[in-house]
N, C-alpha and C positions, 0 to 999 in steps of 0.2 A: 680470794685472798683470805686467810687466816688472821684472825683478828689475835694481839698479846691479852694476858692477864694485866690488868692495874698490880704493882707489885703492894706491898703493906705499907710503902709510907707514901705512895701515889692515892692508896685506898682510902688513909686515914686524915688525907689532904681534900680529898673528893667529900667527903662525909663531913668537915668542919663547912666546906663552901656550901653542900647543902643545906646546911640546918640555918646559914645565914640569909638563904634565898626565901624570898618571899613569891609566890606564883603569883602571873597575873589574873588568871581565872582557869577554875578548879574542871578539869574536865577530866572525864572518866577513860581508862586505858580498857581496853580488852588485856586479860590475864595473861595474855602471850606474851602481850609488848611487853610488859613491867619485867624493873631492872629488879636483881636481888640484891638488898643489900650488903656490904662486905661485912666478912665477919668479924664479930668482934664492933659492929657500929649501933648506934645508939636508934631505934626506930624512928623514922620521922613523926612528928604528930602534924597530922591534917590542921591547915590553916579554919576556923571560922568562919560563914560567910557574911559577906557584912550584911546590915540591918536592910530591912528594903525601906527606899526614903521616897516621900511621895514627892513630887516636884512641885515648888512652886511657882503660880503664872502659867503660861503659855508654856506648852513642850515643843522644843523645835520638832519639825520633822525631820526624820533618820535619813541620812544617808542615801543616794540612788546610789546604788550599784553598779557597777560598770557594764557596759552589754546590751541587754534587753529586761531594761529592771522593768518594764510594767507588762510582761508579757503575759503573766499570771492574773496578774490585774485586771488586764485587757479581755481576757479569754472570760472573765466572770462576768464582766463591765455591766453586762445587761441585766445579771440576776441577783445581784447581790448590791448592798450600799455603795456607793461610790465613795474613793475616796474625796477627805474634803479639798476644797477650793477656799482660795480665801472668799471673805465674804461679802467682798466687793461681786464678784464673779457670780456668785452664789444668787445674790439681788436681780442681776442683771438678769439674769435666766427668766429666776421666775416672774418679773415683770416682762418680759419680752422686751428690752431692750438692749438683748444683747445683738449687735448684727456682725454676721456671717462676712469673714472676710471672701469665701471660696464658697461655693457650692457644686455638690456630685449628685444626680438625680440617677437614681438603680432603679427607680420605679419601674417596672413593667420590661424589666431586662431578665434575659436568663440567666442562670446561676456563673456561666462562664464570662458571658461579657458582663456581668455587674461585679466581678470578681478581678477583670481587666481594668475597667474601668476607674474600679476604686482606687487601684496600684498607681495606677497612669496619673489620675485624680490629683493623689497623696503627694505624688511627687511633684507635679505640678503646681500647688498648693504651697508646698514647701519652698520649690522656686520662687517665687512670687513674695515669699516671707510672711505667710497669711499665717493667722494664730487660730482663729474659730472657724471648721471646715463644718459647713451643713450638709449632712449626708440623706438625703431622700429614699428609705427604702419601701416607703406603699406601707399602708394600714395592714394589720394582723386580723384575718377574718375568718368566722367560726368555721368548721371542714363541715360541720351539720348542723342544722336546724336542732338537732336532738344534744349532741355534744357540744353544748356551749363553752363548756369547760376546759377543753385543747380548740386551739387555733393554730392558722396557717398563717404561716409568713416566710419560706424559705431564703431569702437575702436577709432578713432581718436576725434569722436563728443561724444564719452564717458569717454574718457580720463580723462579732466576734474574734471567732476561731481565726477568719483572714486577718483579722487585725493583729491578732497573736502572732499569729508566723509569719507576718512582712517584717520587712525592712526597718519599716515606719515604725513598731512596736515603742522602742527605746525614744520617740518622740513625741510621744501623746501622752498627755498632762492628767486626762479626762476625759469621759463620756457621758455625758448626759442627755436626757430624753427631752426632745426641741419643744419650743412655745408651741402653743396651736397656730399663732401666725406662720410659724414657718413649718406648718405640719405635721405637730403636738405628737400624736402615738406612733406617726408613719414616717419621725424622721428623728435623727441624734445630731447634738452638735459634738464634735472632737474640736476637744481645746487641743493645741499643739505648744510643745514646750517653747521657750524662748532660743531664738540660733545666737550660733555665738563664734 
């Protein structure tokens, strides 16, 4: 369908509403989109952007996103900071008294049933209404006497990734690396979000 021309007092009506509009945030057009202005109108001038202000106090935290907002999160969880926790949580961890509403032992399973297992686990877990799941995946041990530097731990370097692309992604809060009580290097706890 063929689109009309704006005629000149359509054009000259368009052009006063623009110059009164304020954007709400300034975002960049590929050159294709942009509109031409009618002729005979006055060029817009670009709004300034505002000052950047530093916040005071505490910054909330942003928004979850709807979906699978920690999938990216999740997929890092093990090699990068985690994000925080309040600081209640945070205590508990590192004194060991946080305890495990749920626990899943992948120790000494193959990559497929410790893969099963987890899913099955998670949901179970979830039934249950449990918030701290302890996941047991076996200690990371050296592949050589010579290469101390790379280690093995196949469930644990898959961890992750499963954790990403289940279900469960959009329901875990956090991963952190367990006390020694409950099996320090060879095991995580998954905080789980609040059900609602």
């Amino acid at each position: 369908m063929r689109q009309r021309r704006l005629t000149a007092r359509e054009a000259e009506a368009w052009a006063q509403v623009a110059r009164t509009v304020k954007p709400l945030a300034p975002s960049p057009e590929p050159a294709e989109h942009r509109a031409e202005p009618p002729a005979g109108a006055a060029p817009a001038a670009e709004p300034a952007p505002p000052p950047a202000r530093k916040p005071k106090g505490r910054v909330p935290p942003a928004p979850a996103s709807p979906g699978r907002p920690l999938s990216r999160a999740v997929a890092r969880a093990l090699d990068c900071p985690p994000p925080p926790l309040d600081g209640t949580w945070e205590r508990r961890i590192a004194k060991g008294a946080l305890v495990p509403d749920f626990s899943l032992d992948l120790h000494g399973a193959s990559l497929d049933q410790a893969h099963g297992r987890l899913m099955h686990g998670l949901t179970q877990a979830r039934a249950m209404g449990a918030r701290v799941v302890l996941v047991v995946t076996g200690k990371p041990r050296p592949v050589d006497a010579m290469d101390r530097a790379e280690s093995r731990g196949a469930i644990r370097a898959k961890l992750a990734d499963w954790l990403a692309a289940s279900e469960h992604a959009g329901q875990i809060a956090a991963i952190r690396g367990a006390h020694r009580r409950h099996g320090g290097a060879g095991a995580v706890y998954l905080v789980l979000r609040r059900q609602r």
